[in-house]
N, C-alpha and C positions, 0 to 999 in steps of 0.2 A: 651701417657704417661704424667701424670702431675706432676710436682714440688710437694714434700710434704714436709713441713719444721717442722713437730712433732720433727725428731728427732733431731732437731739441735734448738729447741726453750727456753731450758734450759742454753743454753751456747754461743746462735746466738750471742749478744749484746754487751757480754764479749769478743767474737773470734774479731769482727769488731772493736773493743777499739783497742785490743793489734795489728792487721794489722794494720789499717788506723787513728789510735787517733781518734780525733775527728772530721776528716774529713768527714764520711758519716751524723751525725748529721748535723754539720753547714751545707752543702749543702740541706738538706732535710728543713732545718729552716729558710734558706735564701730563699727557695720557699713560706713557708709558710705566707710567710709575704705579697703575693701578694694578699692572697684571701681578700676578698669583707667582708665588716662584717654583718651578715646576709645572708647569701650562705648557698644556699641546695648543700651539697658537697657531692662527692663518692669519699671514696679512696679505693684504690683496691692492695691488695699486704702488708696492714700495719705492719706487724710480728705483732712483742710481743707487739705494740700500743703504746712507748712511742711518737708516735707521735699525737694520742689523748690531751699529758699533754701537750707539744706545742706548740699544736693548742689556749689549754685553755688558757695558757699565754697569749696568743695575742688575745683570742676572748673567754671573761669568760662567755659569753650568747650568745645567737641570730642564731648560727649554728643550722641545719640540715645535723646531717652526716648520709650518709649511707658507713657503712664499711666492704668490703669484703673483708674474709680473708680464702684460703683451707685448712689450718693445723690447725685441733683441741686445739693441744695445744699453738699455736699461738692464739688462740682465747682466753682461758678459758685465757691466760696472760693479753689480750687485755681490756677482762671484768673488770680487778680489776682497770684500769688508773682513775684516774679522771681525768673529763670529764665537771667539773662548771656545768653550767644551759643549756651548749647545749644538744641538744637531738640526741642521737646516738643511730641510727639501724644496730645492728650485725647481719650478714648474713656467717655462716660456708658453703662457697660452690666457687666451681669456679666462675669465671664472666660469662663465657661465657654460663652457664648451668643458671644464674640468671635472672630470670624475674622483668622486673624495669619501673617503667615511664621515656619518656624523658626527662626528665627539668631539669637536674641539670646545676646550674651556675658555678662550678668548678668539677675538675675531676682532683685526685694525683694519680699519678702512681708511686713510690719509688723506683726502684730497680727490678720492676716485668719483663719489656720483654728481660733481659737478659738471664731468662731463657727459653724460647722457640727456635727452630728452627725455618727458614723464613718461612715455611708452617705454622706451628703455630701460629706465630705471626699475621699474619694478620688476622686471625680468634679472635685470642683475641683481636687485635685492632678493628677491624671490629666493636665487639660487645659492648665496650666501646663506641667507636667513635657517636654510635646512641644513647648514653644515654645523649650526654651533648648540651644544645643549642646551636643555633645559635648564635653565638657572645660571647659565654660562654669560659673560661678558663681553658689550659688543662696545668698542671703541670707535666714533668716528669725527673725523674732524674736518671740517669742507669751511668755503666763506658760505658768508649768509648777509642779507640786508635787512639794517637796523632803522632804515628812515634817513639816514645822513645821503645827502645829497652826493657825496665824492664815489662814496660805494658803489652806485650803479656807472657811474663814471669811470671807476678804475677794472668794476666786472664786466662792462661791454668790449674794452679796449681790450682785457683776458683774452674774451670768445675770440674778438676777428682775429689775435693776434693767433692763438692757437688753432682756429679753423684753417687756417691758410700756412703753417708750417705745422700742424698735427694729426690736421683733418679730423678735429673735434667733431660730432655733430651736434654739439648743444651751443643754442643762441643766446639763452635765458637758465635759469636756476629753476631745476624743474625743485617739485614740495619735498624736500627730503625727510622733514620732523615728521610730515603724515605719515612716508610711509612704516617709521617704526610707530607711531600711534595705533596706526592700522594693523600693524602686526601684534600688537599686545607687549612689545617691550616696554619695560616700568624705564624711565631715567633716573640713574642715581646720584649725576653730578654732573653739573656742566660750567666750563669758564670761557669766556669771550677774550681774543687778543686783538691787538692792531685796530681800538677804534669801532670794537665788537666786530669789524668783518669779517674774524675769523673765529667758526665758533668750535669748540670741543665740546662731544658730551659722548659720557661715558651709559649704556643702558645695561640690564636686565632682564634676561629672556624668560 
């Protein structure tokens, strides 16, 4: 079963304001500041793509993005951002169904393997994981539970809310830190926002 965010693309951006203020952007922009200027980047998971505009802020030429995103209308929103002089190739389809060369020097993942189970997940990291160089840049930022009691509170009311207009299949936060452990990525920097439940860490592959 995959995540499909059509129906929640009209109103995803709006719902994240009134939860979280402006927490999920800063945390998403605080990564974005690590990329390399001139990086053939993949971000995978972007929604509605105001993170294409950004990106442009901080890098109005010189990118290669490739951006995959599985919700249609996630996409057709994605298409209208500007974008400056960088060159962005949109791809409507899973990751893991994507056929790519391996080179790229950064790799965003936003908010994406929270919605998988831990079977899942490693199949999509898997598939990622062989797209980005050696010594290349992997940015990800997901929530995570710190011990506070509100956190599993505000992350269960997420799932049903998103299993039943997105047809999530994740109930729970499968291990996401294992699987770059497991993979041998070093981290080079990580910040916590919103009460630490949302975390950013930036790794090396």
């Amino acid at each position: 079963m995959s995540a499909n965010y059509n129906n929640s693309a009209w109103f995803y951006d709006r719902l994240a304001g009134l939860v979280y203020g402006k927490a999920l952007v800063n945390a998403q922009v605080y990564q974005l500041h690590q990329i390399p200027a001139n990086s053939n980047l993949l971000i995978v998971g972007g929604g509605t793509g105001w993170i294409l505009e950004e990106l442009t802020r901080i890098h109005p030429q010189g990118l290669s993005i490739t951006y995959v995103e599985v919700a249609p209308a996630m996409m057709v929103l994605s298409k209208k951002r500007n974008i400056g002089a960088n060159k962005v190739t949109f791809i409507n389809e899973a990751i893991e169904k994507v056929v790519l060369p391996s080179d790229f020097d950064v790799v965003v993942t936003p908010f994406l393997f929270d919605n998988f189970t831990e079977e899942s997940l490693h199949q999509v990291f898997n598939s990622i994981n062989i797209l980005l160089k050696k010594d290349g840049l992997w940015l990800n930022c997901d929530f995570q539970l710190t011990g506070k009691w509100w956190q599993s509170v505000m992350l269960k009311s997420m799932f049903v809310f998103f299993r039943m207009i997105c047809n999530i299949e994740a109930s729970k936060l499968p291990n996401i830190k294992q699987c770059f452990e497991d993979s041998g990525c070093k981290l080079i920097t990580q910040k916590n926002f919103f009460g630490d439940f949302i975390g950013v860490a930036v790794y090396k592959k």
